[in-house]
N, C-alpha and C positions, 0 to 999 in steps of 0.2 A: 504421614508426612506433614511438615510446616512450612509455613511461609515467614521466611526473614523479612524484616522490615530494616532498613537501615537509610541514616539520614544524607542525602545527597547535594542539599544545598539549600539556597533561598536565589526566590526572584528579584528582581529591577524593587517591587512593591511589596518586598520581606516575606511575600506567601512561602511557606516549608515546604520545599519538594523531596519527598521518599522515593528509595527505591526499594520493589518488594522482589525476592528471589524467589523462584520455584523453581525445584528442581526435582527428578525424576529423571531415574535412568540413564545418566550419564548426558543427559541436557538440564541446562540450566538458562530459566530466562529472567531477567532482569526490565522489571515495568517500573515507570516514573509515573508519580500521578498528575506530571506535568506533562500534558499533551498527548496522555495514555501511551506515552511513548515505549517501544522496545529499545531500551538500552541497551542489551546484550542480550548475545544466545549462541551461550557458550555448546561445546559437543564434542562427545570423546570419540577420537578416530585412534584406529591401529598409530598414529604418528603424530599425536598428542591430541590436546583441547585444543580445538579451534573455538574462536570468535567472529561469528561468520554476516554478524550484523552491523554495519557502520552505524556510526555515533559520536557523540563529544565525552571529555571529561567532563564538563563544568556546566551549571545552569546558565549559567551567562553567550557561551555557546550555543545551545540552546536557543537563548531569545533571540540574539541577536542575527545569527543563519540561517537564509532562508530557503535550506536544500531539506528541508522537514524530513530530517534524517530517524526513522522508526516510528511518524508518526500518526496520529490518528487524522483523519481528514474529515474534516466535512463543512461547513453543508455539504456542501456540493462538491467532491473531486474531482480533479481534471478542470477543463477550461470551459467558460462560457462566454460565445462571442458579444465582444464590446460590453458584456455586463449586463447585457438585457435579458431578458425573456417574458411569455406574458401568462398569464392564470384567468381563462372565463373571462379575456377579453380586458381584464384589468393588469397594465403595465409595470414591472418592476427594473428599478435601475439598483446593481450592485456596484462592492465597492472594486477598483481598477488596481489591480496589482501586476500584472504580465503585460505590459506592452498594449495594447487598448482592450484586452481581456480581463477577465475574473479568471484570478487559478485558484485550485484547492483554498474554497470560502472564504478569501475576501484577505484585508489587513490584518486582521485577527480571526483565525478560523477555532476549530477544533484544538489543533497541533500546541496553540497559547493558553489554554484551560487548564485551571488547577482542577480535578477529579475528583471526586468521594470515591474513596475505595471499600470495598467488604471484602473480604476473606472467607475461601471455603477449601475445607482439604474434604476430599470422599478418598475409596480404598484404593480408586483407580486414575486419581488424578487431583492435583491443584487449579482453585483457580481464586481469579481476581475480577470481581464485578466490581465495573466500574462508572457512574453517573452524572451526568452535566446537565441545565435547564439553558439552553438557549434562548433568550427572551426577543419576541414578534420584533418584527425589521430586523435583528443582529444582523448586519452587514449588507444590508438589503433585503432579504429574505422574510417573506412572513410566514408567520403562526406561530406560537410559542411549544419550541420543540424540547422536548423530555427524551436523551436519547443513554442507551444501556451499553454499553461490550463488554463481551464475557471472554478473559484471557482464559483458556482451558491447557495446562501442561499435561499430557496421558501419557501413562508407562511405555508406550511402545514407542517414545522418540518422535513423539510428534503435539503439535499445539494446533488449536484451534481459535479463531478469533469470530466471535455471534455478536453479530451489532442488532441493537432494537431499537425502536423509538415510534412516536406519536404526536401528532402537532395537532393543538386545537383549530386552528385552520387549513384546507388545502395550501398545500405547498410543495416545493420542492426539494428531491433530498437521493444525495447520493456520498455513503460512507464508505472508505477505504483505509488499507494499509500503507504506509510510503517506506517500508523497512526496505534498505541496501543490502545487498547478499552479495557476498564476497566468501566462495568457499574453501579457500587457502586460509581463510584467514586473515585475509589482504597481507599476507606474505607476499603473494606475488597483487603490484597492484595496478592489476587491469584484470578484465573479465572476458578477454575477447578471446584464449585459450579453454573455455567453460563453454561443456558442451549442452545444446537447449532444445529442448523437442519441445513444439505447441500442441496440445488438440485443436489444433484451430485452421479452418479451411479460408478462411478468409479475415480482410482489415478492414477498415474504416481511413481512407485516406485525405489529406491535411490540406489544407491550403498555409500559404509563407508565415502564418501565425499561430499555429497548427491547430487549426481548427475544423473537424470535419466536414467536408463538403456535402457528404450525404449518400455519398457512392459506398456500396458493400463491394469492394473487389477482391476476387478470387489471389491465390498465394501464389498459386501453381504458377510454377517456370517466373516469376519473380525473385529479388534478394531479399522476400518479405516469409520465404517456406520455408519453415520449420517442422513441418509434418512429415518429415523423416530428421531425427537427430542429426546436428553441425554444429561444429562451434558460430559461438556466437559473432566472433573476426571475421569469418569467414567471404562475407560478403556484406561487410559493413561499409566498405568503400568502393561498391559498386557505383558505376553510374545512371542515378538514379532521383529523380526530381524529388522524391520523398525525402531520402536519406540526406538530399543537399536541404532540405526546408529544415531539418531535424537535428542536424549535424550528426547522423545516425537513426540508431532506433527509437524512436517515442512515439511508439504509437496505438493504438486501439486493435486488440484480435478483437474477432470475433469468435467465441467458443462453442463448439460442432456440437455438445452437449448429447454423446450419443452411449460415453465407455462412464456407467456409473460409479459409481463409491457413495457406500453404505456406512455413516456415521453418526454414532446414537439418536438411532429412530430418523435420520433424515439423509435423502438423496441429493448426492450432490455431484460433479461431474470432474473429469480428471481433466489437466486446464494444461499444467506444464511440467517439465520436468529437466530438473537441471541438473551438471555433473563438473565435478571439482576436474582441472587438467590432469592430476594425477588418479582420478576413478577412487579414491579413497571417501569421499562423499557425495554425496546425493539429495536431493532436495526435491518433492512432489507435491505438488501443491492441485487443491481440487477444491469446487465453488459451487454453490448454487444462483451463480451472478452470469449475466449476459455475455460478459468484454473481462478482459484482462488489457491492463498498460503495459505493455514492455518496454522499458527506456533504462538503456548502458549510460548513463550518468554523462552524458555528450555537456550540459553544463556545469560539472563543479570544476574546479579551480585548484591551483595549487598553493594558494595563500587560506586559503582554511585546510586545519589538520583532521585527521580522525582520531580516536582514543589511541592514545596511547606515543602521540605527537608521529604520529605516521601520515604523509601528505596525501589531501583526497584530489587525488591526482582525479583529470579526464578517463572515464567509460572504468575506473577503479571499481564498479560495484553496479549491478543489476535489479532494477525494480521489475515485480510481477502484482500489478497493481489489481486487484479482480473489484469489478463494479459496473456499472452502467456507461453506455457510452459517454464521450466527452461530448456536452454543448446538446445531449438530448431535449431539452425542454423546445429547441429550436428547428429540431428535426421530428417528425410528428409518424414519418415510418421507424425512426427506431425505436427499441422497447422502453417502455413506458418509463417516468424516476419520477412522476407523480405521485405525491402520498394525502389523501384524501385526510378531512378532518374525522379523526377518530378513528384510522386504520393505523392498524399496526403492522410497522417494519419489521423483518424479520430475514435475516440470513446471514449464513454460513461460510466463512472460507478456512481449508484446512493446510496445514503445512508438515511433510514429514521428512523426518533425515534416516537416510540409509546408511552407516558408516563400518567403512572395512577395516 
């Protein structure tokens, strides 16, 4: 197989943004090496190609939206309170983007990075390695971070995303995916007919900035279980002090990490799994990361569109975000998103489609 390359645009400051195609097996994903972004991901069901990923047409779209529609995140994903946290006693202030927080790294995270891309086709799969130098303080943050993700498309209808990296100094660091899933197609546009099981026995709950307070609480007999399949409407407008801080779902599982999957040479755990209203698709995602984000798009708007001039209406599209809690560095019981100087990052999150 190969990988297309074809040209998608220029930024605000003329950088040339590609998009590279891989395809395999009746998916096809479509990476910008603008903000390592999934552009598309196309997939043949009995009842055509769906495009099950939200996104823009235009680079300009792109910079200018700040719903980081298929993108790469980091430093740090998710939110950190007021922008602080501290490293061996020594204080760091980042930059305020969310209301008196830090969201997904700052005013210019990950998501605005133009990428080196490398190209590699094997017998059983494409992929697109892809590379960025984050240089000491970007956005507050130190140590000068060298970070990798490896787009993997494999024959069997499924991709994998392997994030790497290393900073000459302790620091902080937590990479994620921010791709919309919309498995109609966003035909129909909302998600709250799409049914979602978690492996996950418990969350991490918000304070009115949603920022975790520090409590692991169980799911059970709340509108937060998903450990038996429901749509995701279901009980989205319970009454429920979470879902009012939220205006729905956005929130931190915690993943039970018990039902394995076995992925070239590495263990990772089955996380969630999601179902188009018509059961014509499927979608399984599995991680070797702590937390999954679940959030039904409670804030996009109907004045920005998605591809194809279709309106990215409210709860239109579902993130299954897998990474380390939000606001960890602040909370010292949950698991660790410390990356020492000289240690190497390394993990896994997989994503497969079932289609009838």
């Amino acid at each position: 197989m190969s990988i297309e390359k074809i040209t998608f645009g220029k930024t605000k400051e003329t950088d040339e943004v590609l998009e590279y195609l891989l395809k395999r097996n009746g998916v096809t994903l479509g990476i910008l090496n603008y903000g390592a972004t999934i552009h598309k991901c196309l997939v043949e069901t009995s009842k055509g190609v769906r495009d099950v990923i939200g996104g823009y047409d235009t680079v300009k779209e792109y910079e200018d939206n700040d719903g980081y529609q298929g993108a790469l995140i980091g430093r740090v994903g998710n939110r950190i309170c007021r922008g602080k946290f501290s490293i061996d006693g020594v204080d760091y202030t980042l930059a305020i983007n969310n209301g008196e927080n830090s969201l997904h790294g700052g005013l210019k995270g990950f998501d605005k990075y133009i990428w080196t891309v490398t190209e590699n086709s094997e017998a059983d799969c494409d992929k697109l390695i892809m590379t960025i130098t984050s240089p000491h303080m970007d956005q507050g943050y130190p140590g000068k971070l060298k970070v990798t993700v490896t787009y993997t498309l494999n024959d069997d209808k499924s991709f994998s995303i392997g994030y790497e990296a290393e900073s000459d100094r302790k620091t902080v660091l937590n990479l994620t995916n921010h791709s919309y899933f919309n498995l109609t197609g966003f035909e129909e546009l909302n998600v709250l007919d799409h049914k979602l099981k978690l492996y996950c026995s418990n969350f991490t709950p918000v304070d009115h900035t949603l920022i975790p307070t520090g409590e692991i609480r169980p799911v059970k007999g709340t509108a937060f279980d998903f450990t038996e399949e429901k749509t995701v409407g279901r009980d989205i407008e319970a009454k429920d002090l979470q879902l009012e801080y939220a205006g729905g779902y956005d929130h931190n599982y915690v993943i039970d990490r018990t039902q394995e999957v076995s992925y070239r040479n590495t263990t990772l755990f089955k996380t969630a799994a999601l179902t188009s209203p018509d059961d014509v698709l499927s979608l399984e995602v599995a991680t070797d990361q702590p937390g999954v984000q679940v959030y039904c798009g409670n804030f996009l708007h109907d004045d920005i569109v998605f591809k194809g001039s279709k309106p990215q209406r409210r709860r239109s599209a579902i993130c299954l975000e897998t990474q380390h809690y939000p606001d960890t560095p602040n909370h010292p019981q949950f698991p660790s998103a410390y990356l020492d100087k000289g240690e190497r990052f390394k993990t896994t999150t997989l994503f497969k489609f079932t289609s009838r």
